[in-house]
N, C-alpha and C positions, 0 to 999 in steps of 0.2 A: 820440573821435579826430577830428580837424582833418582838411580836404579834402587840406591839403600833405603829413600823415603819411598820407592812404592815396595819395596820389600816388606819395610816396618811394617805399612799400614795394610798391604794385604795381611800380612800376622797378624793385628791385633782384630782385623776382621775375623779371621778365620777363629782365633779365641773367645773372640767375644759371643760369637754365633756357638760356638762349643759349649761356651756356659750360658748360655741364653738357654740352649737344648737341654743340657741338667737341669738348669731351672725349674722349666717345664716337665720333665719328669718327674722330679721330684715333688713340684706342686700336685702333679695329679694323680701321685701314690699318694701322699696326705691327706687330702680329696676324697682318694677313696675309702683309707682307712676311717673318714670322719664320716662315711655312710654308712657302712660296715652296720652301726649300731640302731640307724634311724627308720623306722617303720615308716613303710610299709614294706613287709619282707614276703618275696617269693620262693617259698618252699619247693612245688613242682620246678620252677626252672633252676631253685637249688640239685635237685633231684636230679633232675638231667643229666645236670654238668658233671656230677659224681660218677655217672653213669659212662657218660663222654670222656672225660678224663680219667678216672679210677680204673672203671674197669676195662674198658675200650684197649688201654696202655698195659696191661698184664702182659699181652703175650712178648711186645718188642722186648720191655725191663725184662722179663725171663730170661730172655734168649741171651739177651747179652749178658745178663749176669753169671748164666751158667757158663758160657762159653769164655767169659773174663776170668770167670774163675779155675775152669782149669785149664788155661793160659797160665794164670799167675801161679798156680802149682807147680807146673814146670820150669819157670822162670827161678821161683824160687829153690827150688831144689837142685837145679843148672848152680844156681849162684853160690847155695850152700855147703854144695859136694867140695868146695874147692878148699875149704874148713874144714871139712867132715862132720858138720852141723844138719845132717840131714833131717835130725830129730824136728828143727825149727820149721818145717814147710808147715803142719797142722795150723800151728797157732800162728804163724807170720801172714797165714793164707787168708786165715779168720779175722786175724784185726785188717789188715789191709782191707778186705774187703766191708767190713759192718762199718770203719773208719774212712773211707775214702770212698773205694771204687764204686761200692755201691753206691752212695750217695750220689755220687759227681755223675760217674754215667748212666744212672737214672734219670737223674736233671737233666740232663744233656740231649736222651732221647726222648724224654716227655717235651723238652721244649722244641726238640725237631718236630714233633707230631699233634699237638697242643696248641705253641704260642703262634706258628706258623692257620693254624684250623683259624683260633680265635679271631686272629689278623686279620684272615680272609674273610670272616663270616662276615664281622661289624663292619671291615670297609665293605665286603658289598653291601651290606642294610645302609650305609652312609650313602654310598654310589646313586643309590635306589631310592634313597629320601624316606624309609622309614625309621629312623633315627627321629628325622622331624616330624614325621606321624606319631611317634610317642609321645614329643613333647604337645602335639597338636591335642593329643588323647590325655594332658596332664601325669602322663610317666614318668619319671626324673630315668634316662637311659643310663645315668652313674648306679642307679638302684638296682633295674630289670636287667643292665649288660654287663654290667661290671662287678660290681659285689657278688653275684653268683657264681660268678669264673673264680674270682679270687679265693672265696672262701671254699668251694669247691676242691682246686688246686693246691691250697693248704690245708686242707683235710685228708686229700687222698691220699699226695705226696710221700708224706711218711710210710701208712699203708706200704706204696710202692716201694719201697727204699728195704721196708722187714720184711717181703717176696722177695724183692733179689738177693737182698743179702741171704738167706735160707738157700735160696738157688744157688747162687756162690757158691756158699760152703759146699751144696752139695755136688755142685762139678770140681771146685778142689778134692772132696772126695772121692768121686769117682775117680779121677784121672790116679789120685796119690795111691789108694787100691786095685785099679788094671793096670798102672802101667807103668807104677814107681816101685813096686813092692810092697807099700804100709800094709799092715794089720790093720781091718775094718776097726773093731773096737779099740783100739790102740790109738788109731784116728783121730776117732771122735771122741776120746776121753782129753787126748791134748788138745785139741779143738775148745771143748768146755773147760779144763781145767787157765786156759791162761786167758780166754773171755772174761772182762769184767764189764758188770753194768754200764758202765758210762760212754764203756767202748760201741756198745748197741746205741747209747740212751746219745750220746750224741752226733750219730749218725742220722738218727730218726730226728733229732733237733734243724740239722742242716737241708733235710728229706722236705720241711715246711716251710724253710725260709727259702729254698728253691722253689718250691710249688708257686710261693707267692710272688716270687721276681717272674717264674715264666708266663704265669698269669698278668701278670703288671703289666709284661711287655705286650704279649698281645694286644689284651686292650686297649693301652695307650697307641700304639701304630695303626690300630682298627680304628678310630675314634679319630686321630687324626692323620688319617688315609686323605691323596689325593684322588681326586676324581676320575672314572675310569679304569680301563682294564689296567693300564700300565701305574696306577694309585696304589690300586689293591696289592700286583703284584710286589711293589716297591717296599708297602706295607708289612707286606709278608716275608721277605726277604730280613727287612729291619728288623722282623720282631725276631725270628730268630737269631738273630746278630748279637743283639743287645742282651736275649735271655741268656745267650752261651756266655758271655761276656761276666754277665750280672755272676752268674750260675759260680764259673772258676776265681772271680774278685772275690764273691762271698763266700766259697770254699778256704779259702788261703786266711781270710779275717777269723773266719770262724775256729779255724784251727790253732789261728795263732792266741784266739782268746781260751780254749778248751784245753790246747793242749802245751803252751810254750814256756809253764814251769815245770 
């Protein structure tokens, strides 16, 4: 066998195993969105998860959002002055952020803190074998593990995404009134004035479709975790790969479908 024939064929291994691996992700978001509907549904462990995820995740989404944003104040007013456009930091500050940063680095740090948690809980319950104690208990573990996190995550999501973005604007603000010079109300009237609905409405749109891929992920690498301490971790490691991953693909689609007439 030729260097080229084991070239080939380690390639088309290596692709075939690639799409083997979507496959199965894809099967088992399907999977779950076809439980999603089917009773018997758990409210308290709905509960939870909102609790876990939603509010749990305020203080990091804050912190970044305020401190992104008046970052991006400065950025932008660096970049403006060289136009004498300085007028534009309010409203460039506002959609950037209600349009993108929020959204993206909300995802970003709920899936650091979230899909990595999820990861680790269900592989260790795999680890542990109660996974099969559910089923042993007639539980379907896609109903009690997985649709809670999901639905959870694409409820709160959003939530998360219209806190930071408010945080946002208001560390653009601060920064643009201590330390740029703006007028307080002057500010915040350019702020409002070049805000349109859709610029909010689809931020909070991308805020759910994040929620649900960083949920996805988790679950799916919890679920199928290898055995062991070095399972879980790998698990864990994976799901936040794959949510950052999901997170910045379906930021870039979503924009192109929202925004690219």
């Amino acid at each position: 066998m030729t260097r080229g024939t084991q070239f080939l064929g380690a390639t088309g291994r290596s692709v075939a195993e690639a799409l083997g691996a979507i496959g199965r992700f894809v099967g088992f978001a399907l999977s779950s969105l076809g439980w999603i509907l089917r009773p018997p549904f758990y409210p308290r462990e709905l509960a939870m998860q909102l609790m876990q995820i939603g509010w749990l995740s305020l203080p990091v989404v804050g912190l970044t959002a305020l401190f992104t944003g008046g970052a991006l104040a400065l950025q932008i007013y660096a970049g403006s002055a060289r136009f004498s456009a300085e007028f534009a930091v309010p409203s460039i500050t506002a959609i950037g952020m209600v349009r993108e940063l929020g959204p993206v680095l909300g995802g970003l740090m709920v899936a650091a803190r979230v899909a990595s948690s999820i990861a680790a809980e269900i592989g260790t319950m795999k680890v542990s074998e109660q996974i099969d104690a559910l089923r042993t208990l007639a539980v379907e573990p896609m109903q009690y593990l997985t649709v809670p996190r999901i639905v959870a995550a694409t409820l709160a999501m959003p939530v998360l995404v219209a806190v930071g973005d408010a945080v946002g604007i208001l560390g653009g603000y601060a920064v643009g009134v201590s330390r740029l010079g703006f007028d307080g109300p002057t500010y915040l009237r350019n702020t409002l004035d070049f805000l349109e609905f859709w610029d909010i409405g689809s931020g909070l749109v991308k805020g759910a479709v994040f929620g649900f891929l960083v949920a996805l992920s988790g679950c799916y690498f919890g679920i199928h975790s290898g055995r062991g301490a070095q399972g879980v971790g790998e698990a864990t490691k994976s799901a936040v790969v794959m949510a950052s991953i999901l997170i910045l693909s379906a930021n870039y689609l979503l924009t192109e479908a929202f925004f690219s007439a």
